[in-house]
C-alpha positions in Angstrom: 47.2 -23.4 -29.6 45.3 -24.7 -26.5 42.2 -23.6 -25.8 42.0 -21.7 -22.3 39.4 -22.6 -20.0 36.9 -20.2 -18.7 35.2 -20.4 -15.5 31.7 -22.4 -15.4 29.0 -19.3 -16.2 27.2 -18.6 -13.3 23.7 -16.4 -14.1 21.1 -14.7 -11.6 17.5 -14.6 -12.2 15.6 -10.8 -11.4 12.3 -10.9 -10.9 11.0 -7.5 -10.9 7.5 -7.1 -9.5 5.2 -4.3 -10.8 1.9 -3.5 -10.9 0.1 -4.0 -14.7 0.6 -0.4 -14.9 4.4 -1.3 -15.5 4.3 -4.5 -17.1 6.9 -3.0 -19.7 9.2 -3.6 -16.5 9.2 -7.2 -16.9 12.2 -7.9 -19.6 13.0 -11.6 -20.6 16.3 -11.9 -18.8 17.4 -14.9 -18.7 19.4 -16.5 -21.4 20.4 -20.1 -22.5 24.5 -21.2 -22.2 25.6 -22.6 -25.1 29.0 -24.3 -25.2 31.1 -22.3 -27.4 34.1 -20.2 -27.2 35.8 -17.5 -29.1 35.7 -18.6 -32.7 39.1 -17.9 -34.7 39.3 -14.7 -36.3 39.1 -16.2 -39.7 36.0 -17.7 -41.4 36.9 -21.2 -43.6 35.8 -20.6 -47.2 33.0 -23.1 -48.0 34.1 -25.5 -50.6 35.9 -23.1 -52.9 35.9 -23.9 -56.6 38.9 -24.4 -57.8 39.5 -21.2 -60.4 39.1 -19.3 -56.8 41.8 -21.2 -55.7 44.5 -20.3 -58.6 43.2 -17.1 -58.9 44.1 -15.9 -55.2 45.9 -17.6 -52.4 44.2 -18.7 -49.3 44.3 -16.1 -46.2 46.1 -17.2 -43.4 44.4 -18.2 -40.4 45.5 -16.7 -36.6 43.0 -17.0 -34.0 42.9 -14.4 -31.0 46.0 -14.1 -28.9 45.7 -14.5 -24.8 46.2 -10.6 -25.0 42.8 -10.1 -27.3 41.0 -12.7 -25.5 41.2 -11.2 -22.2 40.5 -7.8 -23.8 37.3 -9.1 -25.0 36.5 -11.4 -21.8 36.7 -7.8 -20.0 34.8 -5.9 -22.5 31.8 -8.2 -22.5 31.8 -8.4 -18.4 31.7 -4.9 -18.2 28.7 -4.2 -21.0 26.3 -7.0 -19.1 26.9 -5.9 -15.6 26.2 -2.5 -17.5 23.3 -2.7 -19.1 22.2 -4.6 -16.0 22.4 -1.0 -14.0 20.9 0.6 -17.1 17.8 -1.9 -17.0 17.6 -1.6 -13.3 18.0 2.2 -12.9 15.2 2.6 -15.4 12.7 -0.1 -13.7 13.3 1.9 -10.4 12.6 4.9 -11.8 9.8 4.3 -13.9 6.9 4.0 -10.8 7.5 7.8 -9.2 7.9 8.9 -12.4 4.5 8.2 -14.1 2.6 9.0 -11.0 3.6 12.8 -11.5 4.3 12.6 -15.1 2.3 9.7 -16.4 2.9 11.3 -20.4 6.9 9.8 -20.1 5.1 6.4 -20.2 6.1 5.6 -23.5 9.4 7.6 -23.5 10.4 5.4 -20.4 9.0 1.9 -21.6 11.0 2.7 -24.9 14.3 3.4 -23.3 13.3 0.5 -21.0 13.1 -1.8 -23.9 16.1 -1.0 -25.7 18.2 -1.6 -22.2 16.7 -4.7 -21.5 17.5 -5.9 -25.3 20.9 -4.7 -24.7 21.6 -6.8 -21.5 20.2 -9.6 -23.5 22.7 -9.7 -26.0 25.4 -9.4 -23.8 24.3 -12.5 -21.3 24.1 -14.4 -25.0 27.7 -13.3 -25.6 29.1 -14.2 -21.9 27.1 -17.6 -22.3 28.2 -18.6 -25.8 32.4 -17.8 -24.8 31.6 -19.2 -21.1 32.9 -15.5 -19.7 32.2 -15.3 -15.7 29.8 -12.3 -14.9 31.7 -9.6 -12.4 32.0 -10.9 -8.9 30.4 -7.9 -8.4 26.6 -8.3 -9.5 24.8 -7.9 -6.6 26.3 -5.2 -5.3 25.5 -3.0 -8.9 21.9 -4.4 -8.9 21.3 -2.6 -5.5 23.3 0.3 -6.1 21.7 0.9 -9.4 18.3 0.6 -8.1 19.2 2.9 -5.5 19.9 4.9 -8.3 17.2 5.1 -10.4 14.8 5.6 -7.4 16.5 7.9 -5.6 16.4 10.7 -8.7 13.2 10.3 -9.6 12.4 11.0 -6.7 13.8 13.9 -6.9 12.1 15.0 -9.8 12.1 14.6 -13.8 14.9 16.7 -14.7 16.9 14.8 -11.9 15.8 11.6 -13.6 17.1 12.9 -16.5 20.4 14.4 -15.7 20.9 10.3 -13.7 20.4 9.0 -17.7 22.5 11.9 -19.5 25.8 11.4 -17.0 25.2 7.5 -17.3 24.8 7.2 -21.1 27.7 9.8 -21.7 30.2 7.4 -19.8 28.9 4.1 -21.7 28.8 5.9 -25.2 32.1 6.8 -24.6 33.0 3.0 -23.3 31.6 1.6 -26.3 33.3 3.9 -28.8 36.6 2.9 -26.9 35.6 -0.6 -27.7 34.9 -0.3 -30.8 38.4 1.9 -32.1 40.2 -1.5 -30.7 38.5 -4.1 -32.7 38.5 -1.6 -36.0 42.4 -1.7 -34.9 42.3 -5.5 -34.9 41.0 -6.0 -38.1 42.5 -3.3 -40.1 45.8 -4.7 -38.9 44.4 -8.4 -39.7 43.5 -7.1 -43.2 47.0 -5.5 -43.7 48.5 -8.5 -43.0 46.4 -10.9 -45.2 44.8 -12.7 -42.6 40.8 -13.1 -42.7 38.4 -11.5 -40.2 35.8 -13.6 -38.7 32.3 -13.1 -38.8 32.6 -13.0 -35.1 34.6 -10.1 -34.8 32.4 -8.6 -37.6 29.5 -9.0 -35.9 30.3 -8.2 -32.6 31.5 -4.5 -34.1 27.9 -4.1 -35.7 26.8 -5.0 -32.4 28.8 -2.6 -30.7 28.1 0.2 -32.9 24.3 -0.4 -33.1 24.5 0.0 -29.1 26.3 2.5 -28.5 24.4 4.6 -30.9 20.8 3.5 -28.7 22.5 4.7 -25.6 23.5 8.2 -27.2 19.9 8.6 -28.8 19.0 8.2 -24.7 21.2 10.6 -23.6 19.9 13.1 -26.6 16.2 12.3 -25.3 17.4 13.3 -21.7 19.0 16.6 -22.5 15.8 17.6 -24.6 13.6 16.4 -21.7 15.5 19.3 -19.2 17.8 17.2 -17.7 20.3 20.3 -17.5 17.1 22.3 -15.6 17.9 19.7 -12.6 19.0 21.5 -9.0 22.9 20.6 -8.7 22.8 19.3 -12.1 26.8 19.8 -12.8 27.6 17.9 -9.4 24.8 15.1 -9.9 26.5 14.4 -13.3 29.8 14.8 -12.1 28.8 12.2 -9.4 27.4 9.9 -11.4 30.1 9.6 -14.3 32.6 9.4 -11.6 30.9 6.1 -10.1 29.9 5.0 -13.4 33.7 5.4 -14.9 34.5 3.5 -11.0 32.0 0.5 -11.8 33.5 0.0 -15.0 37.0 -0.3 -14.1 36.1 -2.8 -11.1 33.7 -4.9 -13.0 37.1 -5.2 -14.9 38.2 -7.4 -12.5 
């Protein structure tokens, strides 16, 4: 099969300035483009001794169809831009926040930490299969700073109802994620063909998200993020605008 060519990767540099105060603010965000693509979903056994080879019959090897390739091109678009917003919302929000409630500081420079982590291992992912980030970057980099700064300044709880709404619409991205590459693999398995170690790891990669963003949104609820004024229309807000940034950074 040919291979299909991916746009060149383009990347944006943030510079977030902060006062030493918030130096946790400053995550390494850049990554490095390596020239790789998706890898075939099977792994090559490495010189196999020849009982092996009598004993059990090679698996067959099928690598990703156009279908599961643009799947996953979307997939990973849609978690960098995301965790983007999620590492931006929480740098905007950080500053107001520990001037009236400078005890969060180590609540918010954890969750802050994890984010920026996140969004590091997705611009790996988009660099090593040459995956263009959404056309729409700039536009979620204001609009999530706007975000983050506008409820804090509303008050904790409101901070915390803005991280409850978004990590309840991403844990449930991620899980929908994952239940499609389980799919892929138990149908893979079923039909004798070998899983990669790519598609392995990028489950376990996956999961090991998506289970940081829920332990978020637990820390939000038990921080009164339910106590906020209008909370059931700020959360209805922002999972509506979350669940309408996923589906264009689709595109």
């Amino acid at each position: 099969m040919n291979s299909v060519a991916f746009p060149r990767l383009w990347t944006s540099k943030i510079i977030v300035h902060t006062r030493p105060v918030f130096d946790f603010l400053v995550p390494a965000l850049a990554y490095h483009p390596k020239s790789r693509r998706y890898a075939s979903t099977t792994t090559s056994p490495t010189n196999p001794s020849p009982s092996s080879q009598k004993d059990e019959p090679p698996k067959r090897r099928k690598p990703l169809s156009i279908e599961q390739r643009a799947f996953l091109d979307n997939a990973l678009r849609v978690n960098q831009a995301g965790e983007l917003a999620a590492t931006l919302i929480y740098t905007a929000q950080t500053p107001p926040l520990l001037r009236s409630h400078p005890h969060l500081r180590s609540l918010m420079q954890h969750m802050h930490s994890q984010e920026a982590g996140h969004f590091s291992t997705f611009n790996a992912l988009l660099a090593r299969h040459r995956i263009r980030p959404t056309l729409m970057y700039p536009v979620w980099k204001v609009a999530a700073t706007a975000l983050g700064w506008g409820t804090a300044m509303l008050g904790r709880e409101a901070a915390m109802a803005c991280t409850e709404a978004v990590e309840t619409e991403i844990g449930t991205h991620y899980n929908g994620q994952v239940r499609v590459l389980l799919g892929w693999m138990r149908e893979m398995e079923e039909k004798g063909e070998e899983v990669g170690e790519e598609v392995r790891e990028l489950v376990g990669q996956l999961k090991r998200i998506r289970d940081e963003e829920l332990e978020h949104l637990d820390t939000a609820v038990e921080e009164d993020s339910r106590e906020a004024k209008g909370w059931p229309v700020l959360n209805t807000v922002i999972r509506g605008g979350c669940r309408a940034a996923i589906w264009v950074s689709e595109r």
